[in-house]
C-alpha angles and dihedrals in degrees: 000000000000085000088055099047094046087052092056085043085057104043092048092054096046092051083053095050088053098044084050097049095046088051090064101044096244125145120234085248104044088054089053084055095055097052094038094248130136118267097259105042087089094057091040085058095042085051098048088242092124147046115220133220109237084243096065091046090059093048087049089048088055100040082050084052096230144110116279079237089058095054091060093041098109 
């Protein structure tokens, strides 16, 4: 059950990434630039292939140029 409901979790959050970032007219890979991530990290998260360290969701919340609360409002 708790493998079922991480993978929603992450599911839900990478759809928001990517509903963010296209909001703000930025590339996978220009979003992985601005947090100094490879180019492919962004798509790994939007695609629930990766978890994510608490420090690289707040450097994707400000490149993204909102609140930490804005990036789990979903």
């Amino acid at each position: 059950m708790a493998k079922k409901m991480d993978k929603i979790f992450h599911k839900k959050f990478g759809q928001r990434i990517r509903f963010l970032r296209k909001e703000k007219g930025l590339t996978q890979e220009q979003l992985s630039f601005e947090i100094d991530a490879d180019n492919s990290y962004i798509a790994n998260i939007e695609n629930a292939h990766r978890d994510i360290p608490l420090s690289r969701v707040n450097k994707i919340a400000k490149a993204l140029g909102i609140s930490l609360k804005d990036l789990f409002d979903y």
